[in-house]
C-alpha positions as CSV (number, residue, x, y, z in Angstrom):
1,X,47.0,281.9,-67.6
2,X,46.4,279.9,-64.2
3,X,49.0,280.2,-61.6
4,X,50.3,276.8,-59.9
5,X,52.4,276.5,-57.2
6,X,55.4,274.2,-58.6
7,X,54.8,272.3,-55.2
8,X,52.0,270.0,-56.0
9,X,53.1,266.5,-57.1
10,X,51.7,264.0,-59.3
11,X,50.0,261.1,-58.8
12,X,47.8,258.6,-59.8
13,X,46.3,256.1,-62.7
14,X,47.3,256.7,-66.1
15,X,45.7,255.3,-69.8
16,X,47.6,255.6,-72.6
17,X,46.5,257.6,-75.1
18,X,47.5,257.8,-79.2
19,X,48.4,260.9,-81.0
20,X,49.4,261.8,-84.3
21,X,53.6,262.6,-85.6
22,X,54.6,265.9,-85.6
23,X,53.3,267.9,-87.9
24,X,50.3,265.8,-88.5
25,X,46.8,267.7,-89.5
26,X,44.1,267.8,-86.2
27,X,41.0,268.7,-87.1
28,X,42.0,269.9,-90.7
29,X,45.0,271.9,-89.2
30,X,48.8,271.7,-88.5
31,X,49.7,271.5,-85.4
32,X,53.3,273.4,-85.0
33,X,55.8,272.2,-82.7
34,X,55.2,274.9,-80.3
35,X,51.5,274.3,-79.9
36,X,52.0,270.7,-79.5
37,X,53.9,271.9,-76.7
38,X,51.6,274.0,-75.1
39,X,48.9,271.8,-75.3
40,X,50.7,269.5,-73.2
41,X,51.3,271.9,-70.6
42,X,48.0,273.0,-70.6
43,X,46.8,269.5,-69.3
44,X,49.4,269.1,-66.6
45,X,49.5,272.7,-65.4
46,X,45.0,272.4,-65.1
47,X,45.3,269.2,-63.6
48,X,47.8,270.0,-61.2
49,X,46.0,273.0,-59.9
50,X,43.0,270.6,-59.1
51,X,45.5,268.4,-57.2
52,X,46.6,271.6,-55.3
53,X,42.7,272.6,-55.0
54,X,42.0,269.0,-53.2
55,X,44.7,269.4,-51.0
56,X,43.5,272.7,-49.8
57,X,40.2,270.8,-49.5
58,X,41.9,268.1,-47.2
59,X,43.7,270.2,-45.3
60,X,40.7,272.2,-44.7
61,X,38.9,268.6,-43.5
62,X,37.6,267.3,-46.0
63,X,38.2,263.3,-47.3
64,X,40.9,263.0,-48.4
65,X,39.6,260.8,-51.2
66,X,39.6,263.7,-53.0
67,X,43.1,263.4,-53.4
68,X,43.1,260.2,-54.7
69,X,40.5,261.3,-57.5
70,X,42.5,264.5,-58.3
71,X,45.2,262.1,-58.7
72,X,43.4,260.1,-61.2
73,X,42.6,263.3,-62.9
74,X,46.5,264.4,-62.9
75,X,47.7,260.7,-64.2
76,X,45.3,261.0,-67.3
77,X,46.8,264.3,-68.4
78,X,50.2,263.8,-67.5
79,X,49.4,259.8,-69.5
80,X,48.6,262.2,-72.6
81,X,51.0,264.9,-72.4
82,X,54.1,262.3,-72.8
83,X,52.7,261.7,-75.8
84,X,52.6,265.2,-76.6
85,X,56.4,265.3,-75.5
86,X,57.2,262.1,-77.7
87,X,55.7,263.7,-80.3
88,X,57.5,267.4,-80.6
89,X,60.6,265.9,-79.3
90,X,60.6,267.5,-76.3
91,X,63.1,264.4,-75.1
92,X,64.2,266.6,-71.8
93,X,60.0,266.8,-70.7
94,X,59.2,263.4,-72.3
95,X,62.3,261.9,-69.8
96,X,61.1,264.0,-66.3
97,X,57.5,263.0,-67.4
98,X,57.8,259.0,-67.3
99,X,59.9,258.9,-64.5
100,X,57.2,260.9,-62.8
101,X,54.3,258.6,-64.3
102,X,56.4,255.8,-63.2
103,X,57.4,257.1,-59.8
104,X,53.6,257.8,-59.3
105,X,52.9,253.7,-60.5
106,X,55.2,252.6,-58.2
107,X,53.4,254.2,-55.0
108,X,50.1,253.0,-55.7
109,X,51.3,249.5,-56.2
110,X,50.8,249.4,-60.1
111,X,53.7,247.1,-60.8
112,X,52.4,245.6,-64.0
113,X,52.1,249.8,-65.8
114,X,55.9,250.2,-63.9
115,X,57.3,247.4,-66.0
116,X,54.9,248.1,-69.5
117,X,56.0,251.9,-69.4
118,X,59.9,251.5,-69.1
119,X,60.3,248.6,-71.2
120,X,58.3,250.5,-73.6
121,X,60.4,253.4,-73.1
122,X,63.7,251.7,-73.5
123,X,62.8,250.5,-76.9
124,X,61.7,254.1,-77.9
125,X,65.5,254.9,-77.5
126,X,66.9,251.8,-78.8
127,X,64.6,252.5,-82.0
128,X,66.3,256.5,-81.8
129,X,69.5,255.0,-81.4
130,X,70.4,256.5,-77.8
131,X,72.3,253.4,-76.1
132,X,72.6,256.0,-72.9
133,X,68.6,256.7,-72.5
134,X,68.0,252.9,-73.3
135,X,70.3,251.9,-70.5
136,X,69.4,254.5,-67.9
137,X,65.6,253.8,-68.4
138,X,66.4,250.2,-68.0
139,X,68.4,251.4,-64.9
140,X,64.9,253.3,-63.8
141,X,63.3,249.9,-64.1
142,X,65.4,248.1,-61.8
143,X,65.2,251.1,-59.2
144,X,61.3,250.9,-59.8
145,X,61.3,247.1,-58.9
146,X,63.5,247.4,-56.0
147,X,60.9,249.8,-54.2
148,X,58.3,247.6,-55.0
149,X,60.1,244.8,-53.5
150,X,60.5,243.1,-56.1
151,X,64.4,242.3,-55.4
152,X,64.8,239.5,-57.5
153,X,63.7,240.7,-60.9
154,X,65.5,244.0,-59.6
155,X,69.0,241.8,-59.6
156,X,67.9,240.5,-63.1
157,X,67.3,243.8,-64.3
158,X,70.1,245.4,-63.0
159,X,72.9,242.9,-63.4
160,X,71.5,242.8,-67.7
161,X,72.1,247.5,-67.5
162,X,75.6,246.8,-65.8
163,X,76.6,244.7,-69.0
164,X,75.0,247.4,-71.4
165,X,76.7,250.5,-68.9
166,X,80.0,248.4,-69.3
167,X,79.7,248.0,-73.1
168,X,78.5,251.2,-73.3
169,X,81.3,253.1,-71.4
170,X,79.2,254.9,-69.0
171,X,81.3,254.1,-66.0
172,X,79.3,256.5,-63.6
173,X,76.1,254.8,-64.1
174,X,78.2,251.9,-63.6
175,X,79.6,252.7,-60.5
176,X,75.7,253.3,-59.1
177,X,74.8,250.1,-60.2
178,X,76.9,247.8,-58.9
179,X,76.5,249.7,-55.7
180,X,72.5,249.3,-55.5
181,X,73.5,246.0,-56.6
182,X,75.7,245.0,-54.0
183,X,73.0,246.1,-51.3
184,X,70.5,243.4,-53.1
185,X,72.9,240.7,-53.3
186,X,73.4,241.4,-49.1
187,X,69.4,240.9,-48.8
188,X,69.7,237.7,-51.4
189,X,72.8,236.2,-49.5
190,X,74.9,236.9,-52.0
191,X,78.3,238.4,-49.8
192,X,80.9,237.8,-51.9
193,X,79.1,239.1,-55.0
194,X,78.3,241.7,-52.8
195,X,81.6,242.7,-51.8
196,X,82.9,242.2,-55.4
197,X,80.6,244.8,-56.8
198,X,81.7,247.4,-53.9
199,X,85.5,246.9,-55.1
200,X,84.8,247.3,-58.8
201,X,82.3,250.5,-57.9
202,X,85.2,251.8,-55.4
203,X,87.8,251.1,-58.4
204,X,86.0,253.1,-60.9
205,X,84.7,255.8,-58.8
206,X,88.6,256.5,-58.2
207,X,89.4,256.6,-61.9
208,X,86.2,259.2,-62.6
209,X,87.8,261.2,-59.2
210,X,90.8,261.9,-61.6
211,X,88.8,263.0,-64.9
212,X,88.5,266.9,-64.7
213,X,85.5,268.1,-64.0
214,X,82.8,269.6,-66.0
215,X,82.2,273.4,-66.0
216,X,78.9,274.1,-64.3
217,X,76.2,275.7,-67.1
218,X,75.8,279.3,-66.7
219,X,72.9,280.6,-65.3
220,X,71.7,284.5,-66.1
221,X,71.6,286.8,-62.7
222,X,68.6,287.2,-61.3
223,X,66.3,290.2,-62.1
224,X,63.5,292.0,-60.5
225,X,60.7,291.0,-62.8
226,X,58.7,294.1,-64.6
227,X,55.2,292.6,-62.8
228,X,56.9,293.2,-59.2
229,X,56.1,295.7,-56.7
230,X,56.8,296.0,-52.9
231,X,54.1,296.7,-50.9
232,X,54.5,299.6,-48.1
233,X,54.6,297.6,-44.9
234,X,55.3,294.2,-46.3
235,X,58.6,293.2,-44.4
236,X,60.8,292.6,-47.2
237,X,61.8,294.0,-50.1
238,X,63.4,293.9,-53.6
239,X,67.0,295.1,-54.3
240,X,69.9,293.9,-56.2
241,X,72.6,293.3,-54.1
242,X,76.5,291.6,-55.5
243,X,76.4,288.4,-54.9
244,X,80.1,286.0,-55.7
245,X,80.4,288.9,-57.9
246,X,77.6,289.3,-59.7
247,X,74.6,292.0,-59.5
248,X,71.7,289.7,-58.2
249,X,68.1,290.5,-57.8
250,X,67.2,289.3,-53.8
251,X,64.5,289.8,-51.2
252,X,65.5,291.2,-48.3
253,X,64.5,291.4,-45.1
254,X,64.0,295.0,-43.5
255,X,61.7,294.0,-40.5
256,X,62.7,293.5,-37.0
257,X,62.5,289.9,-37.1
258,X,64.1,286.8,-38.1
259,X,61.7,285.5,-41.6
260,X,61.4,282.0,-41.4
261,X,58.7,281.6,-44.9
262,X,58.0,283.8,-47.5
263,X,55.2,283.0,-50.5
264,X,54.5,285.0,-53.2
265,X,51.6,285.7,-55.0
266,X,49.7,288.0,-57.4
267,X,48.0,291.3,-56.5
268,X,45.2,293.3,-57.4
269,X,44.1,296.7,-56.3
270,X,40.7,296.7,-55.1
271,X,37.9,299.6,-55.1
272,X,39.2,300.9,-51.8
273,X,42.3,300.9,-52.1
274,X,42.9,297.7,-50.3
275,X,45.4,294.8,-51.8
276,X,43.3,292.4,-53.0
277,X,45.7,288.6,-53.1
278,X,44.4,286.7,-56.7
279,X,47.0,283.6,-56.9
280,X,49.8,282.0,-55.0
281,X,53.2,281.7,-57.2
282,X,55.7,279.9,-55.0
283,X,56.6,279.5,-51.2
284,X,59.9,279.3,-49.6
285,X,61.4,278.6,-46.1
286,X,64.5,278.2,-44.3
287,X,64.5,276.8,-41.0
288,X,66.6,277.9,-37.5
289,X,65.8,281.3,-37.3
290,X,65.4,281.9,-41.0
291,X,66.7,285.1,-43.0
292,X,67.6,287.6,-40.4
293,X,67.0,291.3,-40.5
294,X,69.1,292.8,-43.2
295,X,69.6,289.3,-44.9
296,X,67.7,288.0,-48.2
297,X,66.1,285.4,-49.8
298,X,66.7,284.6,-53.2
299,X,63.5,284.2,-55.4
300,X,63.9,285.8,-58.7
301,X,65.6,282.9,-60.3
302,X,62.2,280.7,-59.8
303,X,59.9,283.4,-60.2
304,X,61.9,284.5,-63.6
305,X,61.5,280.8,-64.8
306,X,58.5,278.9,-66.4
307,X,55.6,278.4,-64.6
308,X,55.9,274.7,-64.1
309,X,58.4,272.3,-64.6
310,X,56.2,271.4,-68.0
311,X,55.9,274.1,-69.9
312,X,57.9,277.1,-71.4
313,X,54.9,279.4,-70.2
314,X,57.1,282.2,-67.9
315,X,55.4,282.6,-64.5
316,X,53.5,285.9,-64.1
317,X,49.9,287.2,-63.1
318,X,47.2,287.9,-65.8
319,X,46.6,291.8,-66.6
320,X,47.0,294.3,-64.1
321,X,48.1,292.4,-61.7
322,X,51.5,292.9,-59.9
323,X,53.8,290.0,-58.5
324,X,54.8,290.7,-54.6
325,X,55.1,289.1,-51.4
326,X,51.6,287.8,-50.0
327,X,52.6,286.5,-46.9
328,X,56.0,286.1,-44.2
329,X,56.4,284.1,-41.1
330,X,58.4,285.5,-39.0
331,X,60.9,283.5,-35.9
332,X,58.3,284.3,-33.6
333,X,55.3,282.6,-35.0
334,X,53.4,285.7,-35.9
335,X,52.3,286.0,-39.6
336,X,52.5,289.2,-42.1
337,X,49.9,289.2,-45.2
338,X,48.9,291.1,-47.8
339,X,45.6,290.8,-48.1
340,X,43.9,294.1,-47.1
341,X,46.4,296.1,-46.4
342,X,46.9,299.6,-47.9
343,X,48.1,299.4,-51.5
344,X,50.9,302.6,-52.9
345,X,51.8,302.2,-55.9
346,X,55.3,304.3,-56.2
């Protein structure tokens, strides 16, 4: 299994690509659900580790055309693994994937794919019957063409989902609408429609301020996952501690000094001894001062989860190796690894 940081964003020129229905017979085989899925997280995972791998390269001084290439390499999987997602079903990935592919359109000025994809995409849900994931990807749309500056065909767009959101009863994708827009009829002239849009959005924002609110999902307390182990002078350290009453796995800081980043990572022991770092997992920072000593970060929830935000893959190191802390920067601006230091294994 590669490790990715979950950091690295996609980018880049997409073609589409044509796959079979679920269940269909590759190569004289059936492909199950779950390996349609894993297939498809395969190629973004590998091709967003080359995106994180040009970066490095950039950073390091290199041209940073090599971004735009490893971009082109990330759009052509992430281009084939929404057909992956279409195909098992997968509608929560198959959603986050083409507003990412459309996102990524938008920045490199590819208006024409912008406007192909989501019209594309609304008819997908029309044809499943969802009215609520036709209308917000037509709202998508007329988001997409507003950052392209294309205003006008944004207002056509977006005036057509506020009829359908009306019809529809979603009144809090309403509300957004005829706020965005009221701040495109400003730019078009258009005041009075303008302020008649902000009165109806202010209206119906009221009414939803008086409909009880929905119950937040539940989400498990934190453990310490069975790959960690705490290095002896790394300055910070698992423990569960009771957190809004419940027993929570957190980092916390038993050094001198205010921590300010932490990144974790995966760990081998070398031939003498010495911690050998394999793999970054995740970073994460707080600014002004950071976590001060005695205080925590809270990790375990991310480093519990899936590797990536497209695939079901858990995040962990390969074999032997144990999950710790690979690096801290402390308040001051000196810097803690663990590369090379003294490995005990309790």
């Amino acid at each position: 299994m590669k490790i990715v940081s979950p950091h690295f964003f996609i980018l880049g020129l997409l073609s589409l690509t044509l796959l079979p229905q679920p269940g269909a017979v590759v190569n004289g085989q059936q492909r199950s659900r779950e390996e349609i899925l894993k297939e498809a997280g395969r190629l973004v995972t590998d091709a967003e580790r080359k995106k994180g791998e040009a970066y490095k390269k950039v950073q390091a001084g290199g041209d940073r055309k090599l971004i735009l290439e490893s971009e082109k390499v990330v759009a052509e999987s992430l281009e084939k693994a929404i057909e992956l997602w279409r195909e098992a079903r997968h509608d929560a990935r198959l959603r986050n994937g083409v507003e990412e592919l459309t996102r990524i359109y938008s920045v490199i000025g590819e208006y024409d794919r912008v406007v192909d994809r989501l019209t594309r995409e609304a008819e997908y849900w029309q044809e499943r019957g969802d009215v609520a994931e036709q209308v917000h990807t037509l709202y998508l749309l007329g988001i997409r063409q507003m950052q392209m500056k294309r205003e006008a065909s944004s207002i056509e767009t977006l005036e057509r989902v506020s009829a359908m959101s009306r019809s529809a009863g979603l009144r809090s994708l309403e509300a957004n609408l005829l706020t965005t827009l009221a701040s495109l009829y400003d730019k078009a002239g258009r005041l009075k429609e303008a302020e008649s849009n902000r009165q109806t959005a202010k209206e119906l924002w009221a009414i939803l301020s008086t409909e009880p609110a929905k119950p937040p999902a539940r989400v498990p307390p934190a453990t310490i996952p069975d790959q960690w182990v705490d290095l002896p002078t790394a300055p910070a350290a698992a423990e569960y501690r009771v957190i809004a009453g419940v027993n929570e796995a957190v980092l916390v800081n038993r050094s001198s000094k205010g921590i300010e980043f932490v990144s974790f990572g995966c760990v081998a022991l070398g031939g003498d001894k010495k911690t050998r770092v394999l793999d970054g997992l995740v970073g994460m920072g707080l600014n002004h001062g950071g976590v001060r000593p005695g205080s925590y970060y809270q990790p375990f929830t991310k480093l519990n989860g899936p590797l990536n935000g497209w695939t079901d893959e858990k995040m962990g190191c390969e074999g032997a190796a144990k999950m710790t802390l690979i690096e801290a920067r402390f308040d001051d601006g000196s810097v803690w690894k663990a590369g090379g230091i003294d490995w005990v294994v309790p």
